[in-house]
C-alpha positions in Angstrom: -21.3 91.3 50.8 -18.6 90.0 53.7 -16.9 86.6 52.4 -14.4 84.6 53.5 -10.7 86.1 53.0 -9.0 84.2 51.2 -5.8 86.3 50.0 -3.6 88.9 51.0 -5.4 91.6 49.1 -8.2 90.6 50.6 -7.2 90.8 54.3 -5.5 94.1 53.6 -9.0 95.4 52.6 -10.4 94.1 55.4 -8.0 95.9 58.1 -8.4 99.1 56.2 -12.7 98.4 56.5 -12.0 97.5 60.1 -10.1 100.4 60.8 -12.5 103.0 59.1 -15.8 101.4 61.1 -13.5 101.5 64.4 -12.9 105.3 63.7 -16.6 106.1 64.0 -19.3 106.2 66.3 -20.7 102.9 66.2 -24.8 102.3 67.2 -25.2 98.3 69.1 -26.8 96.6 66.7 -26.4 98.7 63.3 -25.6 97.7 59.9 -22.0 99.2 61.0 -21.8 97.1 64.3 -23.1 93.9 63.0 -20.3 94.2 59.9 -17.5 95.6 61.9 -17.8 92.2 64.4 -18.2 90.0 61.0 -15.2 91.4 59.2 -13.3 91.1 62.8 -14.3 87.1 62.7 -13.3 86.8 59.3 -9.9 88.6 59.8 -9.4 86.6 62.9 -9.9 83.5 61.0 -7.3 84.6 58.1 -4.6 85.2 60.5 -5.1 81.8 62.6 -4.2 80.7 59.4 -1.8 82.4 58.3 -0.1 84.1 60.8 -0.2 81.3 63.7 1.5 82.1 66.7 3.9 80.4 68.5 4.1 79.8 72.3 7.4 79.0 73.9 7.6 76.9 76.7 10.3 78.3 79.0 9.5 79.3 82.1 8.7 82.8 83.2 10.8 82.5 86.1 13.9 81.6 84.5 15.5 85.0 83.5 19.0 84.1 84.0 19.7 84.5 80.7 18.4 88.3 80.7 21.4 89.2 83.2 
């Protein structure tokens, strides 16, 4: 049954599920498909919170410090 992840162990047993069902040739809407884009959500979800990430604001222009 797909739950909320709610720890590390968790999560890294959902990657490893994600990764199998991505390494197989997936039917639109099987049992496979329908779980491989629920344990996606749910992993999503775990890393939003998490793993946030962090946008800086400098400008993409400015690459004067690059020379």
């Amino acid at each position: 049954m797909l739950k909320r992840i709610e720890t590390e162990a968790e999560y890294d047993d959902a990657l490893k599920r994600v990764y199998e069902l991505m390494q197989t040739n997936i039917k639109k809407d099987s049992a496979n498909s329908d779980e491989l884009e629920v344990l996606s959500l749910l992993v999503e979800k775990f890393e939003e919170a998490h793993y946030p990430v962090i946008y800086s604001h400098t400008s993409s222009t400015n690459n004067s410090e690059f020379k």
